[in-house]
TORKE-846596 format. One record per atom (N, C-alpha, C): residue in three letters; atom name; x, y, z; residue number from 1. Coordinates in pm, whole numbers, plus 32768, in hexadecimal, padded with zeros to 4 digits. Layout:
<sites>
   r  a   c1   c2   c3   k
 Ala CA    X    Y    Z NUM
...
</sites>
This chain:
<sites>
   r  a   c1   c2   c3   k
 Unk  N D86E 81B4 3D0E   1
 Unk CA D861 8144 3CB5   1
 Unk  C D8CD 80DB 3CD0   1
 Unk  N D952 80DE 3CDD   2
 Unk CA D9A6 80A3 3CD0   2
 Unk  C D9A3 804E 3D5D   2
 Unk  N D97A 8097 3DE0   3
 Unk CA D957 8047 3E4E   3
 Unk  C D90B 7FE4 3E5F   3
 Unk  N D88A 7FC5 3E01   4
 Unk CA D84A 7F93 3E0C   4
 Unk  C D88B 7F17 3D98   4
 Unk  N D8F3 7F23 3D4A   5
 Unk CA D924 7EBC 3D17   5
 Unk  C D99C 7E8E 3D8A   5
 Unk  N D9A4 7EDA 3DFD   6
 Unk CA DA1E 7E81 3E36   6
 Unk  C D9FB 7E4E 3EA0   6
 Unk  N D992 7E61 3ED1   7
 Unk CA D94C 7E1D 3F65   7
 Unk  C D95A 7D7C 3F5B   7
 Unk  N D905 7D30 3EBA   8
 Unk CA D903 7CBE 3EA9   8
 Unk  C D994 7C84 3EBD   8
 Unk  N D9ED 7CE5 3E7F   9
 Unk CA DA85 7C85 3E93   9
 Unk  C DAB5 7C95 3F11   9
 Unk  N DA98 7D0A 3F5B  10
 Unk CA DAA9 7D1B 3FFD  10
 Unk  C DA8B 7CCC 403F  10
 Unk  N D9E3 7C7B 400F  11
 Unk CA D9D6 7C04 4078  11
 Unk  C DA02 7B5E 402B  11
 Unk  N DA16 7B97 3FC2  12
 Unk CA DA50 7B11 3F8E  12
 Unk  C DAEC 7ABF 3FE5  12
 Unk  N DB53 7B58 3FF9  13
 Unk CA DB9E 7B38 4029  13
 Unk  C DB96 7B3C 4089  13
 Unk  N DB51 7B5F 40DE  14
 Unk CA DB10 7B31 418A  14
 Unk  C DB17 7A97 4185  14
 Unk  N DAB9 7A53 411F  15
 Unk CA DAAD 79EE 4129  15
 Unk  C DB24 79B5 40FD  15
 Unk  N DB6F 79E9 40C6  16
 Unk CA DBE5 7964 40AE  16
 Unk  C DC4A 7977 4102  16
 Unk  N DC3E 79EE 416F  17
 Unk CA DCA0 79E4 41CF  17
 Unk  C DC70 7996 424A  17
 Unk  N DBED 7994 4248  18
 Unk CA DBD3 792F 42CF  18
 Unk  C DBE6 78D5 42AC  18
 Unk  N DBEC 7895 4227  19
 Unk CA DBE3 781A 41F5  19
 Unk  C DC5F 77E5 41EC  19
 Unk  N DCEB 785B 41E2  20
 Unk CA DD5A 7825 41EC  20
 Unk  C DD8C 782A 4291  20
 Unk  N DD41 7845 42AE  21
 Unk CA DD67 7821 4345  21
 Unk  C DD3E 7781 4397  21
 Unk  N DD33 7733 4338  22
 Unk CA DD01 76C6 433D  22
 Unk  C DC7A 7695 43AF  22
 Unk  N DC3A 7711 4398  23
 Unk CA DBD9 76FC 4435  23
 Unk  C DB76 76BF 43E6  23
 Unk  N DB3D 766F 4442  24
 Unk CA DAE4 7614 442C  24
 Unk  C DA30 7637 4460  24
 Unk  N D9E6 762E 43E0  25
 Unk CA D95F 765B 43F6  25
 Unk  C D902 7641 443C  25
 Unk  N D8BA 7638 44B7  26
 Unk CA D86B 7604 4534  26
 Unk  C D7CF 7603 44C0  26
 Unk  N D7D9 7650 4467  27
 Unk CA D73C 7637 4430  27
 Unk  C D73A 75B6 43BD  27
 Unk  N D68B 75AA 4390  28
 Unk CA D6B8 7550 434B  28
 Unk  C D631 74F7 4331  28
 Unk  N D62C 74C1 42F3  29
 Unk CA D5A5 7448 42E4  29
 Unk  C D5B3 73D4 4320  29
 Unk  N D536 73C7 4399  30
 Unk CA D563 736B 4401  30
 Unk  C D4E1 72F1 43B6  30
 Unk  N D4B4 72EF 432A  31
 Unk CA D45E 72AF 4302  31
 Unk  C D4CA 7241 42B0  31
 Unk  N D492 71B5 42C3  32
 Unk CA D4DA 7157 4294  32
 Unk  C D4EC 715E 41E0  32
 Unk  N D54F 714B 41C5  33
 Unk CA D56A 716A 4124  33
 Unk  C D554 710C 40C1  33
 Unk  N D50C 7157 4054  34
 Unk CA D4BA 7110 3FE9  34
 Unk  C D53D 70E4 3FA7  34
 Unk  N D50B 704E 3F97  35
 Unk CA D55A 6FFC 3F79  35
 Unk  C D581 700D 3EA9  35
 Unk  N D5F0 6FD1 3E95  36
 Unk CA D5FB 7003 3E08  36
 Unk  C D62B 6F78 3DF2  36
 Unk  N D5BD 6F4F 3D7C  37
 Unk CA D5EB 6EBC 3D39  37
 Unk  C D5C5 6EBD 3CAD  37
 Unk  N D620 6E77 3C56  38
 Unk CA D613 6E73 3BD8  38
 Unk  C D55B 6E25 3BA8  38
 Unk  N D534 6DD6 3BF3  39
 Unk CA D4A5 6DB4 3BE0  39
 Unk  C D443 6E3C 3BEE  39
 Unk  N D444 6EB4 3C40  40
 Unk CA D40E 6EE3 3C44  40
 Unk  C D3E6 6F4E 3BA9  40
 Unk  N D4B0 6F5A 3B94  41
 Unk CA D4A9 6FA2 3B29  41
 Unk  C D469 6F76 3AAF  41
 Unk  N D48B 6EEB 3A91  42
 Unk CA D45D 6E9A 3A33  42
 Unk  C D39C 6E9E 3A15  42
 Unk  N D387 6EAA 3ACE  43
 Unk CA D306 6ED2 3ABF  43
 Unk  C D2B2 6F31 3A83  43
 Unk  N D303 6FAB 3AA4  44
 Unk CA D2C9 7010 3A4E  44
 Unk  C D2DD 702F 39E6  44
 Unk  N D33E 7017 39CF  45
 Unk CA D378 7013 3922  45
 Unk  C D2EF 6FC2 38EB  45
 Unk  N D2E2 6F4D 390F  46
 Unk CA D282 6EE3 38B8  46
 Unk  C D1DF 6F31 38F8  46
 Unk  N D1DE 6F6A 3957  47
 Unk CA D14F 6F8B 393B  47
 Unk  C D12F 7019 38DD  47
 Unk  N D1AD 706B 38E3  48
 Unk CA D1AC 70E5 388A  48
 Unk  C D188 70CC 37F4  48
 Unk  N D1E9 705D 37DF  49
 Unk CA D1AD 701D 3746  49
 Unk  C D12D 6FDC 374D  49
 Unk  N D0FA 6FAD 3761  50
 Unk CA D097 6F63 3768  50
 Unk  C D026 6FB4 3778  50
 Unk  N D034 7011 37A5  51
 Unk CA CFB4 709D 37CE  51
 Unk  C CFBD 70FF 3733  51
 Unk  N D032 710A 3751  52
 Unk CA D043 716F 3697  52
 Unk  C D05A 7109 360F  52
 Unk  N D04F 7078 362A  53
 Unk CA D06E 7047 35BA  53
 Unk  C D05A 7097 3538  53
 Unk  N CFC7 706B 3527  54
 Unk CA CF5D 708A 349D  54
 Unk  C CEFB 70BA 3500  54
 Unk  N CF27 7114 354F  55
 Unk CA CE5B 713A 3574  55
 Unk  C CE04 71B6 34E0  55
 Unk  N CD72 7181 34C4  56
 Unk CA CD20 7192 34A2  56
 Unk  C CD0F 720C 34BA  56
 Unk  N CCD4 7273 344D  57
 Unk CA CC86 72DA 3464  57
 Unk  C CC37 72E4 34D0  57
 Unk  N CC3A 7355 3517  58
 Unk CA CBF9 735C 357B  58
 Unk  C CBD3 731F 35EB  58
 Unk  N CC38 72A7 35EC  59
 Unk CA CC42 7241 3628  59
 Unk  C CC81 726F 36D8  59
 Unk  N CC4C 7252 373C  60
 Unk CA CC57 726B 37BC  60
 Unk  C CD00 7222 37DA  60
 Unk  N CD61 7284 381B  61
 Unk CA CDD2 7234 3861  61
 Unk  C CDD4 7253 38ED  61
 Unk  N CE03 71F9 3925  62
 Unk CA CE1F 7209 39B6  62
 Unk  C CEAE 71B9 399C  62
 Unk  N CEEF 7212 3A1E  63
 Unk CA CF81 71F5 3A19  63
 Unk  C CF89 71D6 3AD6  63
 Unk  N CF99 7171 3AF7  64
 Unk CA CFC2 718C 3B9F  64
 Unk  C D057 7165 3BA1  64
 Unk  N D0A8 71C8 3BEF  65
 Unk CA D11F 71BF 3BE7  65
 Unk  C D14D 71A5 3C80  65
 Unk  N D19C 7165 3CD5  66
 Unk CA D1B8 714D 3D53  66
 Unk  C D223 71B6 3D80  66
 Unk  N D272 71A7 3DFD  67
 Unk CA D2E8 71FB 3E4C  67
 Unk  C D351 7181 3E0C  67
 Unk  N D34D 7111 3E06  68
 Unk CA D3C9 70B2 3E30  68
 Unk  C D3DE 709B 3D5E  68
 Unk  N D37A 70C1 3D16  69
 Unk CA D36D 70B7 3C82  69
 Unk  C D3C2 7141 3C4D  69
 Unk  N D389 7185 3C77  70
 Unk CA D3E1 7230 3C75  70
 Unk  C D46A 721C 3CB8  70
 Unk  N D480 71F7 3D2C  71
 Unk CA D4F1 7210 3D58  71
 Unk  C D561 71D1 3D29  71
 Unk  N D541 7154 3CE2  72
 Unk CA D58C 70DC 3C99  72
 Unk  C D5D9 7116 3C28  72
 Unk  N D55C 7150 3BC9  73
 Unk CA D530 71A6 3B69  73
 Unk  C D5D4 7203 3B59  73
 Unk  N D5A9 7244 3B9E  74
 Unk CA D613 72D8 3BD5  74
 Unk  C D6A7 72A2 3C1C  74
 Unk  N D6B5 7231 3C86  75
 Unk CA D72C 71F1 3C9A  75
 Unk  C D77B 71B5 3C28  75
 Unk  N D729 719E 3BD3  76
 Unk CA D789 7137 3B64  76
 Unk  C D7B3 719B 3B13  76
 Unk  N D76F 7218 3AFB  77
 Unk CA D768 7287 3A7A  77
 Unk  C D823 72A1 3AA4  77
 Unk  N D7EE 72DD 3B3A  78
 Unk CA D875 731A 3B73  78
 Unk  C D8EB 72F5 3B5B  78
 Unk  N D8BF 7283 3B6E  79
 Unk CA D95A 71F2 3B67  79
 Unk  C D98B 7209 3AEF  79
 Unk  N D93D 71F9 3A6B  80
 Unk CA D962 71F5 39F7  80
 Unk  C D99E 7257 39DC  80
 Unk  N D9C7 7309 3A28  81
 Unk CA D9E0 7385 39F2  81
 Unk  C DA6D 73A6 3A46  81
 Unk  N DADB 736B 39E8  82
 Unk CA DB68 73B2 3A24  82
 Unk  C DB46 742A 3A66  82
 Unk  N DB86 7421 3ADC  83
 Unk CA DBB5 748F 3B43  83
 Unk  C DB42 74CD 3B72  83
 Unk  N DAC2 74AC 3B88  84
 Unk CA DA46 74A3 3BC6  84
 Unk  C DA56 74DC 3C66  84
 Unk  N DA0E 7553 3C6F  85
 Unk CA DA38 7583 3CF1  85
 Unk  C D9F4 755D 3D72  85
 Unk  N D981 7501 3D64  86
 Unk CA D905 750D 3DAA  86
 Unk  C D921 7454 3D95  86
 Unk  N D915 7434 3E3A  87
 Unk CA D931 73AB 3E5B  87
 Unk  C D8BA 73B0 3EAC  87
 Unk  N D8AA 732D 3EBA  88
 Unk CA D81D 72C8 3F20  88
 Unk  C D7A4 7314 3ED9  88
 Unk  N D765 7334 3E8A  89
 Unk CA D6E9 7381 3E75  89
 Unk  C D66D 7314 3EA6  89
 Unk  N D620 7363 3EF7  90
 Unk CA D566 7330 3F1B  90
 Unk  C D514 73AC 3EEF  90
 Unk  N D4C9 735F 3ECD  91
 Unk CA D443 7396 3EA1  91
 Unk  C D3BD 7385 3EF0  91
 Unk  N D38F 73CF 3F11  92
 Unk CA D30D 73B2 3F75  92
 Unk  C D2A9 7402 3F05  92
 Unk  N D236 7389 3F12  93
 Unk CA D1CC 73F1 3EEE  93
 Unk  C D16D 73E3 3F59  93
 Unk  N D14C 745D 3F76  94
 Unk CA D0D4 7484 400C  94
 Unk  C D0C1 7500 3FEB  94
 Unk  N D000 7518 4008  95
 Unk CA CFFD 75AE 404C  95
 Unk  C D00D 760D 3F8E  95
 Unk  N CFF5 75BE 3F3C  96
 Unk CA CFD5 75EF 3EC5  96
 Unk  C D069 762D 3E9C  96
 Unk  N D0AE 75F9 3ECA  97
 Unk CA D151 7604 3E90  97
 Unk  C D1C6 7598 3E82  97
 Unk  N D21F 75D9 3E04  98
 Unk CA D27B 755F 3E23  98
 Unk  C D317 75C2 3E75  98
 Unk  N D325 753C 3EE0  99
 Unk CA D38D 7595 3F16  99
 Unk  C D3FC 7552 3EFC  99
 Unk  N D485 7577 3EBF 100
 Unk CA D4DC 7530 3EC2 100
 Unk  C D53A 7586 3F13 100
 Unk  N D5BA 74E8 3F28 101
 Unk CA D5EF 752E 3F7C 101
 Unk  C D67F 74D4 3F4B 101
 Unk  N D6CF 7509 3F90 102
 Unk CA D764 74AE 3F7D 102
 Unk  C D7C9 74D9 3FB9 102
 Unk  N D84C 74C5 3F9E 103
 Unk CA D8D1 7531 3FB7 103
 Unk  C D917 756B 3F52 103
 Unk  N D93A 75D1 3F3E 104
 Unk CA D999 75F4 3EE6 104
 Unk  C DA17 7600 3EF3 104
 Unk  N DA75 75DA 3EAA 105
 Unk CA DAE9 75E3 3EA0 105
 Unk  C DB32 7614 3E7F 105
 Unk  N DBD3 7619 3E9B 106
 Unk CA DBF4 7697 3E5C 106
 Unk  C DC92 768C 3E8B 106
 Unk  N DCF8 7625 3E29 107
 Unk CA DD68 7616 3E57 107
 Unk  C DD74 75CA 3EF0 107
 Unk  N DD98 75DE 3F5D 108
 Unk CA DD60 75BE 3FC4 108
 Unk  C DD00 75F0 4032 108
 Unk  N DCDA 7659 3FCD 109
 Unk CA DC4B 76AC 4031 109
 Unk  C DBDA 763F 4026 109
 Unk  N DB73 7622 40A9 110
 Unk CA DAEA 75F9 4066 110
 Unk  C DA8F 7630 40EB 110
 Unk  N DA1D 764D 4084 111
 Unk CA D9C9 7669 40EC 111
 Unk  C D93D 7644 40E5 111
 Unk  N D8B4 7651 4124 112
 Unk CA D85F 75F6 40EC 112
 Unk  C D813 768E 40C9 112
 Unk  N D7A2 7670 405A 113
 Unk CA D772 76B7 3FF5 113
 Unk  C D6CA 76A9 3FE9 113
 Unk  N D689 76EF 4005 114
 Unk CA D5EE 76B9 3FF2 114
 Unk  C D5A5 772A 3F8F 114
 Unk  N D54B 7708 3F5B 115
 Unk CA D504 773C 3F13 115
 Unk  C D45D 7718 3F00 115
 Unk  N D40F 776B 3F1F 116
 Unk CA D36D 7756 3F0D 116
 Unk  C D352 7772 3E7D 116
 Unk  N D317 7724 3E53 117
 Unk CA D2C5 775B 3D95 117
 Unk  C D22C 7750 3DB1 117
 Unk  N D1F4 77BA 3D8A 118
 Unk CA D14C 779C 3DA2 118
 Unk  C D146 779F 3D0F 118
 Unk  N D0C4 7754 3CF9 119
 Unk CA D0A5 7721 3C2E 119
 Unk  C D023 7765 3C4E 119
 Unk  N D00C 7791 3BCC 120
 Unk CA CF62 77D9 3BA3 120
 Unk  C CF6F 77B8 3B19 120
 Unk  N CF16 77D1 3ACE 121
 Unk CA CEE7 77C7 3A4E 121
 Unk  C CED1 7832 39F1 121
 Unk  N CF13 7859 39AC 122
 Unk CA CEEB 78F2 3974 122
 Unk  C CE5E 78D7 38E0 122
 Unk  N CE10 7952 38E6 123
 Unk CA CDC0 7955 38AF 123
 Unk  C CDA6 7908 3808 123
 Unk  N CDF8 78C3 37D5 124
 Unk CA CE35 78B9 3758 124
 Unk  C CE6A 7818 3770 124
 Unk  N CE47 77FB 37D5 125
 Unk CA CE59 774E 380A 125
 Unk  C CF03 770A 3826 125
 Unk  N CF88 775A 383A 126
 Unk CA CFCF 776F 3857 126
 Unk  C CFFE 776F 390F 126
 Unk  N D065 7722 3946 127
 Unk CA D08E 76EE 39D0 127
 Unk  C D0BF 7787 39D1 127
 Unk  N D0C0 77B3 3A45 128
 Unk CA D11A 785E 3A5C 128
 Unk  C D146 7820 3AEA 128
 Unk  N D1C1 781E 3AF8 129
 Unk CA D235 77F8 3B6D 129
 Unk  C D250 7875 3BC4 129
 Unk  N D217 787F 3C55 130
 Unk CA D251 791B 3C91 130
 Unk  C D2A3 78FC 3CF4 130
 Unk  N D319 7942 3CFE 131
 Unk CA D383 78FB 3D5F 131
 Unk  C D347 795D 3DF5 131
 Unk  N D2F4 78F0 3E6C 132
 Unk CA D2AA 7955 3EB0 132
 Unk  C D33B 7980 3F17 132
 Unk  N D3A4 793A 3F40 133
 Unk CA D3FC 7922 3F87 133
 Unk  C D470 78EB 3F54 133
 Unk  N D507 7926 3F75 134
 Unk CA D553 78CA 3F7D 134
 Unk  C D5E7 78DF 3FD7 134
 Unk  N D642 78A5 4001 135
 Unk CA D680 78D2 4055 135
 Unk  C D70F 7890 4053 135
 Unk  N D785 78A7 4076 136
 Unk CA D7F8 784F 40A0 136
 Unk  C D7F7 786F 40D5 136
 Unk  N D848 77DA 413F 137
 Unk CA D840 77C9 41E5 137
 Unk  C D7D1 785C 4208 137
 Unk  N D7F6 78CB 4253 138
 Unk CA D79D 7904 42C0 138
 Unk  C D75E 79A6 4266 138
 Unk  N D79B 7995 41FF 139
 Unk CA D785 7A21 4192 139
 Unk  C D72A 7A08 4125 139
 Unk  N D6E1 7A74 4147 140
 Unk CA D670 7A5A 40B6 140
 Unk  C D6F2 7A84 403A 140
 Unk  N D6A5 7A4B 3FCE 141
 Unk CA D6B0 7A61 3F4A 141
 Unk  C D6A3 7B05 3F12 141
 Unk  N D706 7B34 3EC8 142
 Unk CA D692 7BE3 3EBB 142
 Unk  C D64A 7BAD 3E6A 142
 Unk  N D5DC 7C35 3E31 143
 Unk CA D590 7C3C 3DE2 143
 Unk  C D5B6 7C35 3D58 143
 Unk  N D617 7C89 3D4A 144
 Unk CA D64E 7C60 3C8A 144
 Unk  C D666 7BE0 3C72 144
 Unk  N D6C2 7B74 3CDB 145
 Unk CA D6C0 7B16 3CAA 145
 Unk  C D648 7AB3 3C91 145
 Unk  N D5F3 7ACE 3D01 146
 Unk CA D592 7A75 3D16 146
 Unk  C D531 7A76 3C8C 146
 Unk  N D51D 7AF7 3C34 147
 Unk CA D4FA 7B16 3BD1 147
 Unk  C D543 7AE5 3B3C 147
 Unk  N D5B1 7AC6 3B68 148
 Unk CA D605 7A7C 3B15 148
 Unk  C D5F2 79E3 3AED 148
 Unk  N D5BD 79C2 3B78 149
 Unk CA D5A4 792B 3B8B 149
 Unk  C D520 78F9 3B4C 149
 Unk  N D4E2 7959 3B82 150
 Unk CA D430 7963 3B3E 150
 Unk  C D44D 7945 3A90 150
 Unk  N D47D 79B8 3A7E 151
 Unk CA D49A 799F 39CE 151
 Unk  C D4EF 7913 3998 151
 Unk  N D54E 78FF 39B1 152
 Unk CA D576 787D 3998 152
 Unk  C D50E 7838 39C1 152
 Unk  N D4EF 77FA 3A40 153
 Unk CA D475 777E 3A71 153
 Unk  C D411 77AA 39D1 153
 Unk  N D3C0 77EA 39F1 154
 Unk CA D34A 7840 39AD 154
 Unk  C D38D 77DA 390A 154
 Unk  N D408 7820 38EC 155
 Unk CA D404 780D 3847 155
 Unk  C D42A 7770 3834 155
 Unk  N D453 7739 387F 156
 Unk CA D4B9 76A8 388F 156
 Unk  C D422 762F 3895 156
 Unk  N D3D6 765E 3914 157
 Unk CA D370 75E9 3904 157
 Unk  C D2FA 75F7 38B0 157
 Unk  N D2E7 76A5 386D 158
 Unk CA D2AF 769E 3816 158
 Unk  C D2D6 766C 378E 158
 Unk  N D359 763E 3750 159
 Unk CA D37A 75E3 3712 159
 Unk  C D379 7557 3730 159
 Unk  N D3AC 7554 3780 160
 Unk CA D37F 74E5 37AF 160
 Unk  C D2E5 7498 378A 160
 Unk  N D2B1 74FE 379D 161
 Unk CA D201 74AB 378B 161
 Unk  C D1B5 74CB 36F6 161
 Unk  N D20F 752A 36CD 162
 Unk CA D216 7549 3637 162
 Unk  C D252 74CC 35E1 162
 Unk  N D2B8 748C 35E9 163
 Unk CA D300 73FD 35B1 163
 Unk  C D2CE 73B4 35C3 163
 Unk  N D283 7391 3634 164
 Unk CA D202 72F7 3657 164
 Unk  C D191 7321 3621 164
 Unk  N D13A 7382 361E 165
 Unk CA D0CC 7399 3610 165
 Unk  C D0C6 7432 359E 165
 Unk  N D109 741C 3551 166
 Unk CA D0D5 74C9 350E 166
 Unk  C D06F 7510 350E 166
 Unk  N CFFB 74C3 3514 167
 Unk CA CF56 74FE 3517 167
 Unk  C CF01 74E8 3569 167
 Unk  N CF87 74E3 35FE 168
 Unk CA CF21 74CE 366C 168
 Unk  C CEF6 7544 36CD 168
 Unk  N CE76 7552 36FB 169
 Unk CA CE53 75BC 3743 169
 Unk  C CE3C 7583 37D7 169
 Unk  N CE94 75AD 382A 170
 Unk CA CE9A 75A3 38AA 170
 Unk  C CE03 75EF 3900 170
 Unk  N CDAA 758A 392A 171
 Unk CA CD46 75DB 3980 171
 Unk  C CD36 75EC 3A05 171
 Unk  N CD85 758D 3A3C 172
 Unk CA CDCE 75AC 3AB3 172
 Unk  C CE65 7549 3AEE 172
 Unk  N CE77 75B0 3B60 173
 Unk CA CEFE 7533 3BA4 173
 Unk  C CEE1 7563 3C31 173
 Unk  N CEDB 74C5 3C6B 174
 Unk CA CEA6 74B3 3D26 174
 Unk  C CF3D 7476 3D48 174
 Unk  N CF3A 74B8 3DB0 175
 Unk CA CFBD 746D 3DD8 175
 Unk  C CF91 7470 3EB2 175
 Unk  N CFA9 73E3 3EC2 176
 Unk CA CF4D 73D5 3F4A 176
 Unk  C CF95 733E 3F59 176
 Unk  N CFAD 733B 3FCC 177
 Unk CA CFAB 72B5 4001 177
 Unk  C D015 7250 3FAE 177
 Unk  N D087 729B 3F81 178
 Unk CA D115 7276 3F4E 178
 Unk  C D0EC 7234 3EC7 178
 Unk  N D091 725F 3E70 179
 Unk CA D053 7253 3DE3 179
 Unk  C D061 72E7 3DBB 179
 Unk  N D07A 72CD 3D40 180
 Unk CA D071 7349 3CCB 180
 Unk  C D000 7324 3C86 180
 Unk  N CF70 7322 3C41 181
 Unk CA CF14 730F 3BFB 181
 Unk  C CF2E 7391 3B7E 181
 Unk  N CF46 7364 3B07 182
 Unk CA CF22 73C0 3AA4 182
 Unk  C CEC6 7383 3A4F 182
 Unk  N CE46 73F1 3A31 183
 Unk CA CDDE 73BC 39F8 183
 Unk  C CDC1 7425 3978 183
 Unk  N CD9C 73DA 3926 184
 Unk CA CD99 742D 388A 184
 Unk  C CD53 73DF 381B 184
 Unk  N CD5C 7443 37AD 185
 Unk CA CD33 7404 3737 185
 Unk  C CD57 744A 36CD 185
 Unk  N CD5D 73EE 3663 186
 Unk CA CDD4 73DF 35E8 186
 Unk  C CD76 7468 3587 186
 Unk  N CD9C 74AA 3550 187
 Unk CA CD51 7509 34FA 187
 Unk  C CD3B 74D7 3461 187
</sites>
């Protein structure tokens, strides 16, 4: 039992000894980076309201959300949160996932950080977040944490959509071609 609680810190400190060795990472996202501007954010902010204002009983929503709307979204959040460990964040949506990615920090450690989320819909009209992947620099993530992450994501954006919409039933989410589409209706 106790081994299997010390492996995670075994490779934790793997990673912070390569990392204090100041070596520098050859991998990396060679895709040009989604840009982060306060218009974008402004964007989604004003279409989030505007979709959940007063919607109507049974009334149809569609939500299309962008990469450069999200990533804005999530850059500014960061900014606002003393001692924030996770710098440059992108968001891609492709391939029915959102992938973010960034560096994390850590005193003067940093390294870059990615993560896959695949979205489904649970039976009860509810977003369910599964962390399919995630990794620093060249090491997966274990499994306890990754299960850790699930639950926070899971409980965080299900409030999230609980505070805009209390009686909304999610019937699906497409995510393709650097769009998020969430489509639903109000109960």
């Amino acid at each position: 039992m106790k081994i299997k609680k010390v492996i995670p810190l075994i490779i934790f400190a793997l990673i912070l000894s390569v990392l204090a060795c100041n070596l520098s990472f050859p991998w990396g996202s060679s895709r040009e980076p989604v840009p982060v501007t306060t218009e974008a954010a402004q964007s989604l902010e004003e279409t989030v309201e505007g979709v959940f204002e007063e919607p109507q009983l049974d009334e149809g929503i569609t939500l299309v959300i962008t990469e450069t709307q999200l990533t804005s979204i999530i850059a500014f959040e960061i900014e606002e949160r003393a001692g924030a460990i996770i710098t440059n964040p992108q968001v891609r949506l492709q391939d029915g996932q959102i992938q973010l990615s960034g560096n994390v920090e850590s005193q003067e450690i940093s390294a870059p950080a990615e993560i896959d989320i695949g979205v489904s819909v649970d039976v009860v009209g509810r977003p369910v977040l599964n962390v399919d992947s995630a990794k620093v620099g060249p090491f997966p993530v274990p499994a306890d944490m990754i299960s850790d992450v699930e639950v926070i994501l899971n409980n965080s954006f299900r409030d999230q959509i609980e505070s805009m919409a209390p009686n909304l039933h999610v019937e699906s989410i497409i995510i393709a071609d650097g769009t998020m589409t969430i489509i639903g209706r109000t109960k």
